[in-house]
C-alpha positions, 0 to 999 in steps of 0.5 A: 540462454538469455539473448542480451543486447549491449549498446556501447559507442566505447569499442574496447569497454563494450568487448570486455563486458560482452566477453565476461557475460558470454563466459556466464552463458549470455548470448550477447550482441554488440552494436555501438549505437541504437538501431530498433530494428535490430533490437526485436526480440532482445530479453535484456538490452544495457545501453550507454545512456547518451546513446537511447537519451530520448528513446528511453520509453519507446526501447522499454516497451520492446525489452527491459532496459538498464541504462549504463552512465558515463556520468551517473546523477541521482536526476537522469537516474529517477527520469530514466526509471519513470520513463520505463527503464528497469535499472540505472549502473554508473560505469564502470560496472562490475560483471557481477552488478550487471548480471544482477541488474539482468536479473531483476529486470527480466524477471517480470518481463517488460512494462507495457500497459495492461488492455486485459487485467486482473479484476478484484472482485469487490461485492456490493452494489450501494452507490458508496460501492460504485464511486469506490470501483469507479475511483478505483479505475481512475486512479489504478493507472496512475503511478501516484501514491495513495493512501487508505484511510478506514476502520478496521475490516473495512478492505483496505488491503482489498482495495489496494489490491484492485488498484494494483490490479488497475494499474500498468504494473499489474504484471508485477508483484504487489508485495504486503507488509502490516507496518505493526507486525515487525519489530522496530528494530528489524523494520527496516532491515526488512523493507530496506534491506541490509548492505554487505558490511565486515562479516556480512559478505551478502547484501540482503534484498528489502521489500522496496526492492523485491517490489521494484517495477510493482506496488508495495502496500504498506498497511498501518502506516501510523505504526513505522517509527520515525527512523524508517518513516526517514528513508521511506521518504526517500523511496517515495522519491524515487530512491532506496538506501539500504541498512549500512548502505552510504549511498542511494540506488534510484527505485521504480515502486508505486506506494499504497499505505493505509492507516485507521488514525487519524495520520493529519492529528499525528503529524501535529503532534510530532509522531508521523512526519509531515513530509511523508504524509503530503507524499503519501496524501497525493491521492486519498480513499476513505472507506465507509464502515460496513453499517454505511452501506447496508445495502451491501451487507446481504450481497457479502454475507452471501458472497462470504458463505459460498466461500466458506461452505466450499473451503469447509465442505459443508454444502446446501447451507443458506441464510434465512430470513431472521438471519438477513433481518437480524445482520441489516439491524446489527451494527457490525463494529468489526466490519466485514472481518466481522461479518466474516466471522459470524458466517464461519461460525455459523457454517461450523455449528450449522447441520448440512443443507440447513438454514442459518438462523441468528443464534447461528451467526451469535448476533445480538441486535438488542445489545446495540443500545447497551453501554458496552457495545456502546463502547466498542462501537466508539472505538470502531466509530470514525475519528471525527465522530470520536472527537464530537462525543469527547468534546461534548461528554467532557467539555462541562468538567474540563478546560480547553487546555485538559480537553486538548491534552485528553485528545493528545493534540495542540489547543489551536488544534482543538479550537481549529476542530471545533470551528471545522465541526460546528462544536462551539464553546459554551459560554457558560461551564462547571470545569474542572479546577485548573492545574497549578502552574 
């Protein structure tokens, strides 16, 4: 049974809610005004908002706390939520409503900040790896957005995680959605959630709601369409409107997005919105390409092969000197999944308690120079370094106005890159013929 405090100054209002919740089975204690001392062991407390107005923060660190409006405004609601409150009901209220708003905000318990938290592991002891954890433990505490920006298997989702971990929501869920994988049409049905319309009696809870209080990680961020990059600006805000919904209900959720394009150059050509990329944008992490960091690599290989001789129960197995050699020589253009891959086929093919050999890990070193993999690594490679290669490779053949229509940007973009990367233009070209007009 749920000891519930109701704060209400309006006797016959505060009798009727409590007696409707008491038929639920809530214990429920009446008081018409705040007392903090009779508040000490509360799960749940729902107070007239006037009544707890600058006393928001300290009442949310003794128990959950759900504000009840008089006069409801978005403002007050977003203030309230920042200040630690779990949910904001306009009264009058329905049993049901506030029933509900018990629910979610008891289900992690109250927000305090976390002394003991949950560490990621994260492998490497390069100075790239320092400054990242270092950042890590600045940013986690914060409730700002962040956005991720890195090559495929670099550890986006890892560092997400260890900023979730770093954070006072730790104790709430950090929930995970790869924007590519669902369908445009049921994207935002899937993070909004549906409201009950016609034949639909039951309202359907999105991601941003089941992340309320916690950290939703929005992975490739560049693939959401435009209709939900509308209403994901507005949970960035501070609120959530549902599928079918007219009006907005305010949200407590901390973004992370991460993203390996170039989010900037596509918010110059009309495919990203701009509004969300500066709210996203607020704090930023670019993670290095495993190849950057080769100081790592023997550390994670390592890391990754106890792992994998544990979950296929082949152990004794260890890497042998050709195979550290031959994966600090090789490029890794699939990053760490790549290299994790590599070790799991090699547990696989390998006797028990041998060495790994390089025919083993199936790397080859000396394809590093071949065109082929000179191909796939530009297309692992970072954007900037993509750009410089194109403009360099195409910029005798083609004018300024073809190259830029190739890179899918804007002609002053084009010449605004090049004067930012030192490309300047020749002054003397065999272009192609120009396009007729």
């Amino acid at each position: 049974m749920t000891r519930f405090l109701l704060i209400d100054k309006d006797a016959a209002r505060r009798v009727l809610m409590a007696s409707e919740l008491r038929e639920q089975g809530f214990e429920v204690e009446e008081h018409d005004n705040l007392n903090i001392d009779s508040i000490s062991g509360a799960e749940a407390i729902a107070a007239l908002d006037e009544l707890v107005a600058d006393r928001v923060r300290s009442v949310s660190d003794i128990a959950p706390l759900i504000l009840l409006a008089e006069q409801p405004n978005v403002r007050a609601s977003v203030a309230a939520l920042q200040a630690g409150a779990k949910d904001y009901l306009p009264l009058p209220t329905t049993t049901s409503d506030l029933m509900a708003a018990i629910e979610r905000a008891t289900a992690y318990g109250v927000r305090r900040p976390v002394r003991a938290r949950e560490t990621v592991e994260m492998i490497g002891s390069s100075e790239i790896m320092n400054t990242l954890r270092q950042r890590i433990a600045k940013v986690g505490p914060t409730d700002s957005t962040v956005l991720i920006l890195g090559q495929s298997g670099t550890g986006k989702e890892l560092v997400a995680r260890g900023i979730h971990a770093a954070s006072n929501r730790s104790h709430a869920p950090l929930i995970t959605l790869n924007c590519a994988t669902v369908p445009a049409n049921l994207i935002e049905a899937e993070l909004f959630g549906l409201a009950a319309y016609e034949n639909r009696q039951r309202e359907t809870t999105g991601l941003v709601e089941a992340a309320s209080g916690g950290t939703l990680f929005l992975d490739e961020i560049a693939e959401l369409p435009a209709s939900a990059q509308a209403r994901l600006l507005q949970v960035v805000q501070g609120e959530n409107r549902k599928v079918g919904q007219a009006q907005s209900m305010p949200v407590d959720v901390r973004i992370i997005a991460a993203t390996h394009k170039d989010l900037k150059t596509l918010t110059e050509t009309g495919d990203f919105r701009s509004d969300l990329f500066y709210r996203l944008n607020v704090l930023c992490f670019e993670l290095s390409p495993l190849r950057g960091r080769r100081k790592d690599i023997i550390d994670i290989a390592e890391q990754l092969l106890v792992e994998t001789c544990k979950r296929l129960d082949k152990p004794g197995l260890v890497l042998g000197e050709q195979a550290k050699e031959a994966m600090l020589e090789y490029h890794w253009p699939g990053n760490v999944r790549e290299l994790g891959n590599a070790i799991e086929r090699a547990v696989i093919l390998a006797d028990d308690g041998a060495v790994i050999t390089q025919s083993l890990l199936a790397i080859d070193t000396s394809s590093n120079q071949t065109t082929e993999t000179e191909d796939a690594d530009e297309k692992q490679t970072s954007l900037e370094d993509y750009f410089v290669r194109f403009v360099q490779e195409n910029e005798d053949f083609l004018t300024e106005t073809q190259l830029a229509a190739q890179l899918g940007i804007s002609r002053k973009s084009l010449w605004e890159r090049r004067q930012r990367l030192n490309i300047p233009r020749k002054k003397t070209q065999q272009r192609g013929l120009r396009e007729q007009s």
